[in-house]
C-alpha positions as CSV (number, residue, x, y, z in Angstrom):
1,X,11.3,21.7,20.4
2,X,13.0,24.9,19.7
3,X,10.8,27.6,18.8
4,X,14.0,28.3,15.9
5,X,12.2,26.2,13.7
6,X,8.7,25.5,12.3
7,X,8.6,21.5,12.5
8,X,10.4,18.8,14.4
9,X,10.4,16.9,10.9
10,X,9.7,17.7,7.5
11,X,8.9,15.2,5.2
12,X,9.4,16.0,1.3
13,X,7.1,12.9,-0.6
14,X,4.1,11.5,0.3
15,X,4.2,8.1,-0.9
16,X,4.4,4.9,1.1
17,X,7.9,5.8,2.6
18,X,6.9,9.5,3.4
19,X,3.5,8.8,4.6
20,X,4.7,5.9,7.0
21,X,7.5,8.3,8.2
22,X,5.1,10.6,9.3
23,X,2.5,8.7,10.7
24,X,5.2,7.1,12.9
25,X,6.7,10.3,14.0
26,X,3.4,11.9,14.3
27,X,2.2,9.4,16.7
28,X,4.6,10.2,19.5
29,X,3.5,13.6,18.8
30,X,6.6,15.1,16.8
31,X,5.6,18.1,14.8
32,X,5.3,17.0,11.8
33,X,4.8,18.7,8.3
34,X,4.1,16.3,5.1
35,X,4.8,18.7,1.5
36,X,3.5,16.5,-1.7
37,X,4.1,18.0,-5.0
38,X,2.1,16.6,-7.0
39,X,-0.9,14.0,-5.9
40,X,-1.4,12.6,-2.3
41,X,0.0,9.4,-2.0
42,X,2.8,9.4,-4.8
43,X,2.6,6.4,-7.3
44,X,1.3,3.9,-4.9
45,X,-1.9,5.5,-4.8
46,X,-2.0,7.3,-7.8
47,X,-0.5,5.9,-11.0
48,X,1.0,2.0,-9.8
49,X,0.2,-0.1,-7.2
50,X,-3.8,0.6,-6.9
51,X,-4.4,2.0,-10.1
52,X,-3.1,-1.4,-11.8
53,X,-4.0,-3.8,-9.2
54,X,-7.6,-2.4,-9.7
55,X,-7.3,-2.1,-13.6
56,X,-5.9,-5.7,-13.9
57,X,-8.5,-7.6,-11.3
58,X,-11.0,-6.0,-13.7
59,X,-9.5,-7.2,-17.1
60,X,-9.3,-10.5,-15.8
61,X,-12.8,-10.8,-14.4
62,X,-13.5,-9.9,-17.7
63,X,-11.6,-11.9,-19.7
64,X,-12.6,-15.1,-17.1
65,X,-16.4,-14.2,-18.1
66,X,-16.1,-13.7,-22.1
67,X,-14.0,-17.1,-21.9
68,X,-16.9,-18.9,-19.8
69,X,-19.2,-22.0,-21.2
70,X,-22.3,-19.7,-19.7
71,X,-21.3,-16.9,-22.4
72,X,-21.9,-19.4,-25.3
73,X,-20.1,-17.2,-27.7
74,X,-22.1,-14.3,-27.1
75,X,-20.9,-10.8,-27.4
76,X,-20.4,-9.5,-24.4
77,X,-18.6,-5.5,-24.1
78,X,-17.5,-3.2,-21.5
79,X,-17.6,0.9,-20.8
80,X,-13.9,1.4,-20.0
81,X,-15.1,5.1,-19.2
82,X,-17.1,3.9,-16.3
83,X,-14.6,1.5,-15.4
84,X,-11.9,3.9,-15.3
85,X,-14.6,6.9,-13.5
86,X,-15.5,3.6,-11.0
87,X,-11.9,3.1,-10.1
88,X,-10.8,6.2,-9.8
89,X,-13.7,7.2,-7.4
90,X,-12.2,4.4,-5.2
91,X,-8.8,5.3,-5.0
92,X,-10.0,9.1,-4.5
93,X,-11.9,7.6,-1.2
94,X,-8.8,5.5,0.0
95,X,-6.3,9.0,-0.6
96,X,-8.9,11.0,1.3
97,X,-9.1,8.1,4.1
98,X,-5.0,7.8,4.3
99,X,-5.0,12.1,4.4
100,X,-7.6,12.6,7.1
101,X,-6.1,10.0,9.2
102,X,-2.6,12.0,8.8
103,X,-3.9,15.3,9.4
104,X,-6.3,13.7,12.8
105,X,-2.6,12.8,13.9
106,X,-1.4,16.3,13.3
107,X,0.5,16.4,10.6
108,X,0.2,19.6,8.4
109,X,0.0,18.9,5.0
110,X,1.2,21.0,1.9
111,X,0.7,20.6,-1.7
112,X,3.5,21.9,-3.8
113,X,6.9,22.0,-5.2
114,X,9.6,21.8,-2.2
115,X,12.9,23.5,-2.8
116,X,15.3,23.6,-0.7
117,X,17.9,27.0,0.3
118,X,19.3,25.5,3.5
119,X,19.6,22.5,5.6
120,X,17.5,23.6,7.4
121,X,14.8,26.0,5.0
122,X,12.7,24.8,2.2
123,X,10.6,27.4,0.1
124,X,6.7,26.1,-1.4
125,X,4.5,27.9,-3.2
126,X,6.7,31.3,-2.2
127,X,6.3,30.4,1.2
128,X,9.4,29.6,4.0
129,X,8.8,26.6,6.1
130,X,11.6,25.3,8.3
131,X,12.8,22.4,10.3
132,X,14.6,20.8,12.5
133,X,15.2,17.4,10.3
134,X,13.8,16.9,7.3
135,X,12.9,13.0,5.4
136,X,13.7,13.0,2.0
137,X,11.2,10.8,0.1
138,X,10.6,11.7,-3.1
139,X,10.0,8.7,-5.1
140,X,11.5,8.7,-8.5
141,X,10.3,9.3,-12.3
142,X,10.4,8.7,-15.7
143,X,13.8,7.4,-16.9
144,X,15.4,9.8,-20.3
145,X,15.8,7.0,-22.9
146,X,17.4,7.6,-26.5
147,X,14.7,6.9,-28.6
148,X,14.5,9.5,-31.9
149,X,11.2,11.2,-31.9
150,X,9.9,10.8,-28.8
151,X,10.1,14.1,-28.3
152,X,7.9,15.2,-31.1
153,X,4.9,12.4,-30.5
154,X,2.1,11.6,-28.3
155,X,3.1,8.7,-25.9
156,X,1.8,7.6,-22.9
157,X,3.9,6.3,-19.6
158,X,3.0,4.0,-16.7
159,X,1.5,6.8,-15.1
160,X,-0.7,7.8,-17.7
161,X,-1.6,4.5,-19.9
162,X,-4.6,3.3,-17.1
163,X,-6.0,6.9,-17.3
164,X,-7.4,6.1,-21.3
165,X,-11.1,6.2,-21.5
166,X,-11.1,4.3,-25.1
167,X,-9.0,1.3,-25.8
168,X,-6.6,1.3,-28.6
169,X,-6.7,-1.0,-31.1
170,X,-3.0,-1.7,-31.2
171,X,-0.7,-1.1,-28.3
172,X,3.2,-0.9,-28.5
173,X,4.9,-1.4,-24.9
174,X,8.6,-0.4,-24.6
175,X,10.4,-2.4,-21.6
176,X,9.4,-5.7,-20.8
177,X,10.1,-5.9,-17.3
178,X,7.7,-5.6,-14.0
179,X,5.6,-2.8,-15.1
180,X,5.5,-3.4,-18.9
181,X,4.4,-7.0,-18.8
182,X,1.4,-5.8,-16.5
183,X,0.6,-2.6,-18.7
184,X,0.6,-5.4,-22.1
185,X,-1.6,-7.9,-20.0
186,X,-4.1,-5.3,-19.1
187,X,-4.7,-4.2,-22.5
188,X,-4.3,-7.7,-24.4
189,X,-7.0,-8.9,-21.3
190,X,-9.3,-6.2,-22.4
191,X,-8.6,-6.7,-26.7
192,X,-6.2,-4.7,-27.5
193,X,-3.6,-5.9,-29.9
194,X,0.0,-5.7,-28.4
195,X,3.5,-5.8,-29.1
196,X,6.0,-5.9,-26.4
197,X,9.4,-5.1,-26.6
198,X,12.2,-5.9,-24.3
199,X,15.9,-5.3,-25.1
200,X,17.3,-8.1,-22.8
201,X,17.2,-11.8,-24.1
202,X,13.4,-12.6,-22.5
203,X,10.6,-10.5,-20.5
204,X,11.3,-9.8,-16.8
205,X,15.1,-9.3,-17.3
206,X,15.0,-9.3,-13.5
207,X,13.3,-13.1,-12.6
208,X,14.4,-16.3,-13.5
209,X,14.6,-17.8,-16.7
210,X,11.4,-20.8,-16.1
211,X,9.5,-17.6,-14.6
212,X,9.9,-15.1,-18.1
213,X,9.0,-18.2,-20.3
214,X,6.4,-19.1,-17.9
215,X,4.9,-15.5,-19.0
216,X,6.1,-15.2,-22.4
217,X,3.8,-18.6,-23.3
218,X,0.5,-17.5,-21.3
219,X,1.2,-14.0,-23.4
220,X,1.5,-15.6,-26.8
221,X,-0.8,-18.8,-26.4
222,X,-3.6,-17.2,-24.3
223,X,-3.2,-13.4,-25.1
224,X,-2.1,-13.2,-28.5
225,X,0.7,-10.7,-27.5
226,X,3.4,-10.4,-29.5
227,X,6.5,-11.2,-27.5
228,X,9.9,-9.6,-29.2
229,X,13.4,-9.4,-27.2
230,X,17.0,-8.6,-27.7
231,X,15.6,-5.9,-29.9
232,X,15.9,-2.1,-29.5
233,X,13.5,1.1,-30.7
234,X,15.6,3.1,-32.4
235,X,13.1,5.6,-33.6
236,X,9.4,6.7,-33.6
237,X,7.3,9.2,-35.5
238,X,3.6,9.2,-35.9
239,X,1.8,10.4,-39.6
240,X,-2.2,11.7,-39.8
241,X,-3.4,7.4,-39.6
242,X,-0.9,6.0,-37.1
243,X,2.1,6.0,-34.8
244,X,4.9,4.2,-36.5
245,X,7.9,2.6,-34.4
246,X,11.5,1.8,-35.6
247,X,13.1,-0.8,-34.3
248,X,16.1,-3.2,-34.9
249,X,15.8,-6.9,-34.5
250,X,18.1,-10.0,-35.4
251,X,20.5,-7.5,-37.7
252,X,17.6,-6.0,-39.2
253,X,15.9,-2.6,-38.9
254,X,12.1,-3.0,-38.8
255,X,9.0,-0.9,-38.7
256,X,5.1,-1.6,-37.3
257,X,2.3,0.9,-36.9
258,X,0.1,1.0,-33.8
259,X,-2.2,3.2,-32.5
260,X,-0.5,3.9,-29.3
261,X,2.7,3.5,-27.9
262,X,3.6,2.9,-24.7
263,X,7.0,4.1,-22.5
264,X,8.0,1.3,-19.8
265,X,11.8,1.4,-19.8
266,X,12.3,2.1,-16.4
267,X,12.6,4.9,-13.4
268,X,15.5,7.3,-12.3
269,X,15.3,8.6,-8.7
270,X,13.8,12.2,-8.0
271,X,16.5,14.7,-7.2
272,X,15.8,18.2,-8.6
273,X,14.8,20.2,-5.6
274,X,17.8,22.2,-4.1
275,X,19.7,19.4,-3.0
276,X,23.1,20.9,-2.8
277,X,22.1,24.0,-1.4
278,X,21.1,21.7,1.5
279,X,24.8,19.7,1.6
280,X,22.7,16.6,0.8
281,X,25.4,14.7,-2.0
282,X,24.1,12.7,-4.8
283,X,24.5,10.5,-8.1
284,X,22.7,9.9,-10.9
285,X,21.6,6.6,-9.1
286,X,20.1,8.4,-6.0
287,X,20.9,10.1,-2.8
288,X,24.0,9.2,-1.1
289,X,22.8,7.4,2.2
290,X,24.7,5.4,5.0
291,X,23.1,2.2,6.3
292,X,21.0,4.0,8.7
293,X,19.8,6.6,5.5
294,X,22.2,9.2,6.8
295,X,23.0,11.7,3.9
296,X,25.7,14.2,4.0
297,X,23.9,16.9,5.9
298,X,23.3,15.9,8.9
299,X,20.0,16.4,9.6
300,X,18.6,15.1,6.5
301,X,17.3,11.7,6.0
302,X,16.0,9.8,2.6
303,X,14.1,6.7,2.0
304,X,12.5,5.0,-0.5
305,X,13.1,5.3,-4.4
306,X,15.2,8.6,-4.4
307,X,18.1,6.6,-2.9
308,X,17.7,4.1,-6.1
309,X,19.2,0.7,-4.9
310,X,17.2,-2.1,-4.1
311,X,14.2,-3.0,-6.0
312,X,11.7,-0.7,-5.7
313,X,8.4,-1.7,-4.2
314,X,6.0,-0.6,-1.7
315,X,6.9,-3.2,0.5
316,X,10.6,-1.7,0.7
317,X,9.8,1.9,1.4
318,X,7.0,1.1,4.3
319,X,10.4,-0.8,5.8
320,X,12.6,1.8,5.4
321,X,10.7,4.0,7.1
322,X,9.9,2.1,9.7
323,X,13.3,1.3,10.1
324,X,14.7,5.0,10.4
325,X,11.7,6.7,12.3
326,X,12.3,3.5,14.9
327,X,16.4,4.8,15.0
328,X,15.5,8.8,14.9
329,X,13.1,8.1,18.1
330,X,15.3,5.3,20.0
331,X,18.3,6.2,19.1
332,X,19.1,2.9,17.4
333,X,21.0,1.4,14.7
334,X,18.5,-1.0,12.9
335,X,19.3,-1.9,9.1
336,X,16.8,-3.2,6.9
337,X,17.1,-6.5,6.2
338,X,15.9,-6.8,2.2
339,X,15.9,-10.3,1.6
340,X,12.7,-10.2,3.9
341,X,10.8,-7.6,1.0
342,X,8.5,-9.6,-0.9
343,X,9.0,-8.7,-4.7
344,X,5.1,-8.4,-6.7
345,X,4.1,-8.8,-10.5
346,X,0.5,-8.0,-10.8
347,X,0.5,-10.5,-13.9
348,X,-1.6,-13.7,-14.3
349,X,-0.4,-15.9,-12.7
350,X,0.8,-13.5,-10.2
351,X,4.2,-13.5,-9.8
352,X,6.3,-13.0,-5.9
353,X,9.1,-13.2,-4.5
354,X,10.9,-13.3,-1.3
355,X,14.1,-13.5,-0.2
356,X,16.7,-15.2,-3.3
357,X,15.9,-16.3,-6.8
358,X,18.2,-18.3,-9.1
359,X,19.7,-15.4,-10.7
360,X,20.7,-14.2,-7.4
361,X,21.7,-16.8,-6.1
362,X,23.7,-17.6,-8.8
363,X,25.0,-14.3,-9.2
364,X,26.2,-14.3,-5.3
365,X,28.0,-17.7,-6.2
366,X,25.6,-19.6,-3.3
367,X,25.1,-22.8,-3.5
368,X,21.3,-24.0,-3.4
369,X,18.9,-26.8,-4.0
370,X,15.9,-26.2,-5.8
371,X,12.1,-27.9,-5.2
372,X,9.3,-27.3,-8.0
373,X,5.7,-27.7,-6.6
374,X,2.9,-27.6,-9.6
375,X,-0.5,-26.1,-8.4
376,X,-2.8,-28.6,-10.5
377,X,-6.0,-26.7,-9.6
378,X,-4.2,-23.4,-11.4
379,X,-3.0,-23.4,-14.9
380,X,0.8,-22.4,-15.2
381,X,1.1,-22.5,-11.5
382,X,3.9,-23.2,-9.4
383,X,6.0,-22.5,-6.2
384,X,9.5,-22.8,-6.5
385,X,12.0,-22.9,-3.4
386,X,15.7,-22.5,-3.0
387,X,17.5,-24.0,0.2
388,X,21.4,-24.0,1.3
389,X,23.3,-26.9,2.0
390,X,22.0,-26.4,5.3
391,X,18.8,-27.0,4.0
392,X,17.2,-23.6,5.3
393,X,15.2,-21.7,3.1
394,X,16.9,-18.6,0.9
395,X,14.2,-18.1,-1.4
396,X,10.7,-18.4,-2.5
397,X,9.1,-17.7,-5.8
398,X,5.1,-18.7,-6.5
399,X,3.9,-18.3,-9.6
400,X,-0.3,-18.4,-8.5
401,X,-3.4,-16.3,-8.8
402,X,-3.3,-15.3,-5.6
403,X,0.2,-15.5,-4.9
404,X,0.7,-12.9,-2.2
405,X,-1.8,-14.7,-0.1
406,X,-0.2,-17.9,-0.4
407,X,3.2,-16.5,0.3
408,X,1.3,-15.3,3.6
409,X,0.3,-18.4,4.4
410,X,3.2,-19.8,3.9
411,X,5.6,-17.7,6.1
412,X,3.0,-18.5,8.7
413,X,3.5,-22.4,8.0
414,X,7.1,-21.8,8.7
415,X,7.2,-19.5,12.2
C-alpha cells in the first residue's frame, strides 16, 4: 500500500457487518483499522441479539419452573440484579473474546465518534486517521416518533429496557412488531403486567396473519398481556405516582397508568457523521448503495442497517459483508441473495423465517401452495411451507421452541 494513507480499509461500525468486514480483510493481511463509537460489537452484542436471547431463555426457564407440578404452588422469586450482573458478565467475556481475536489479526481498534472531512480523512477523538477505502457500517438508531411528551419523561428503549435491575409492576410497550413482542414477553414471563400497543391491525405487522394470532393468544391466554391494535399514543406525561399514556382506540381517546413505558416503534439508519463532506449521497432511508454496496464516492462502501432496506438482522449484515469483502479482494460481482437470510423472533414459540411468507408472496402476486405441519409434542407449534407450481420450495416459517435449530436441520434434509 501507499504510504499516502494510514489504512488499506477503514471500517466505521463494529457490529456484525463491520466486524465480519474486517476480519475478512484482515485475514489476507489488509491494513485494517475498526473505529466504534460507542460499545464493541454494536447492538448485536450489546443491546439486541445476546442481551435478549439471554434475558428471554432466563424468563422462560423461569416461568417453565414456577409453572411445574414439583413447585406445588410454592413461592418461588428471582434477583433480577444478579441476573442482569450474570448476563452482562457473559456478554462482557464474548465482546472481549470477538476484540482480542480482531486485534490478534491486526486490526487497530478505536473507540470514538468518526467524522468524516474527506473521502479519504476521518477525524476521532481530535485525531486524523486516513485511508485508502473505507466500510461504512454504522448500524442504525432510535426512530423520532410524534408522540407529545416524550420529550419531558423518563422512557426506556430496546437498548435500555433489559438493563433494569427491578421489575416494574406495569409495563407499556409502544410497537408491536419483532422487538416489542420480545421486550412484552420478557417482562409478562418474569410478572410484570403489560400492555402492548401496535398501530397496525395485529402484532408482528410484518408475518403472517395465522403467525400474529398464533402470538396474540399465547400472550393473552398464557401471559395475561394486554394485546391492543389499530390504536395510536397520542400523548404521554408522567405525575409524582405514575406514568400516564394517551392513546386513541376504536374513535375513542383513552388513558392508562403504568409504571414504565416502553419505546419500540422502530429504527432509522445512522447517518450523522460527515457524510457529504465525503461525496457519500443519502436519504432518510439509508445510504445510497449500488448492488455491489457502491456509494457515490468511490472508495466508500456501506453495509448493514445504515443502508436501511431489507430486514434487518444479524444474519443479513454477516452476508453483506461477506459478500463485498469477497468482491473488494477478487474483484467480483456477487449480490446477495436475501431470500436465503433466515428472519428470527426470540418469542415463545420462536418464530423464523426463510425465504417467502404469505404476505410476500402475496404481495409479489406468486402463486403458491401452502402445507401446515402441527408439532404435537410443542404447544402452539407448527411449520408452515410455501411451494410454486413447480412444487419447489419458496418459503419456510416454524413456529417451535427451538426453531432455528430445526430450520437447520431442515435445510440439511433438503441439500
Amino acid at each position: 500500500m501507499s504510504k499516502k494513507y494510514n489504512y488499506e480499509f477503514i471500517v466505521i461500525g463494529s457490529g456484525p457487518a463491520g466486524r465480519t468486514a474486517a476480519e475478512n480483510l484482515a485475514k489476507v493481511k489488509k491494513s485494517v483499522c475498526l473505529v466504534e463509537a460507542e460499545a464493541f460489537g454494536g447492538a448485536e452484542l450489546n443491546t439486541r441479539d445476546l442481551p435478549y436471547k439471554l434475558s428471554l431463555d432466563f424468563a422462560h426457564n423461569y416461568h417453565n419452573f414456577t409453572s411445574s407440578k414439583a413447585v406445588n404452588g410454592e413461592a418461588h422469586h428471582f434477583n433480577l440484579p444478579t441476573f442482569t450482573i450474570s448476563r452482562d458478565n457473559q456478554i462482557e467475556n464474548i465482546k472481549n473474546l470477538y476484540e482480542k481475536n480482531l486485534k490478534d489479526l491486526g486490526v487497530d481498534i478505536i473507540k470514538g465518534f468518526a467524522h468524516f472531512l474527506d473521502n479519504h480523512t476521518i477525524i476521532v477523538e481530535d485525531k486524523e486517521y486516513t485511508a485508502a477505502n473505507f466500510i461504512l457500517a454504522t448500524g442504525s438508531k432510535l426512530k423520532a416518533t410524534g408522540i407529545s411528551g416524550l420529550d419531558s419523561i423518563n422512557f426506556s428503549t430496546p437498548d435500555t429496557a433489559l438493563r433494569t435491575r427491578r421489575l416494574p409492576k406495569f409495563v407499556f410497550v409502544i410497537g408491536g412488531g419483532s422487538t416489542g413482542t420480545e421486550i412484552a414477553e420478557y417482562f409478562a414471563t418474569l410478572g410484570s403486567g403489560v400492555i402492548i400497543m401496535e398501530l397496525g391491525t395485529h402484532l408482528l405487522p410484518r408475518e403472517d396473519d395465522d403467525i400474529a394470532e398464533n402470538v396474540t393468544k399465547y400472550f393473552t391466554e398464557d401471559l395475561g398481556i394486554t394485546v391492543i391494535s389499530n390504536a395510536k399514543v397520542v400523548a404521554v406525561t408522567e405525575d409524582y405516582t405514575s406514568k400516564i399514556v394517551v392513546f386513541t382506540s376504536e374513535g375513542t381517546e383513552k388513558m392508562v397508568r403504568v409504571e414504565s413505558i416502553i419505546l419500540a416503534t422502530g429504527s432509522t439508519p445512522s447517518l450523522d457523521y460527515g457524510l457529504e463532506n465525503a461525496g457519500v449521497e443519502y436519504k432518510h432511508s439509508g445510504i445510497i448503495v449500488d448492488k455491489y454496496f457502491n456509494t457515490t464516492a468511490k472508495n466508500i462502501y456501506a453495509i448493514g442497517d445504515c443502508i436501511g432496506g431489507a430486514e434487518s438482522s444479524t444474519e443479513r449484515a454477516v452476508l453483506e459483508a461477506n459478500i463485498l469483502t469477497e468482491n473488494l479482494l477478487h474483484r467480483g460481482k456477487t449480490t446477495p441473495k436475501y431470500s436465503d437470510v433466515p428472519r428470527k423472533i426470540q418469542t415463545y414459540p420462536e418464530i423464523v423465517t426463510i425465504g417467502f411468507n404469505e404476505r410476500d408472496a402475496l404481495a409479489r402476486d406468486i402463486s403458491y401452495k401452502k402445507s401446515l405441519t402441527t408439532l404435537p409434542e410443542y404447544p402452539n407449534s407448527f411449520v408452515k411451507t410455501l411451494t410454486d407450481r413447480s412444487g419447489h420450495i419458496i418459503g419456510t416459517t416454524i413456529v417451535a421452541p427451538n426453531a432455528t435449530l430445526a430450520l437447520r436441520l431442515r435445510k440439511l434434509l433438503q441439500k
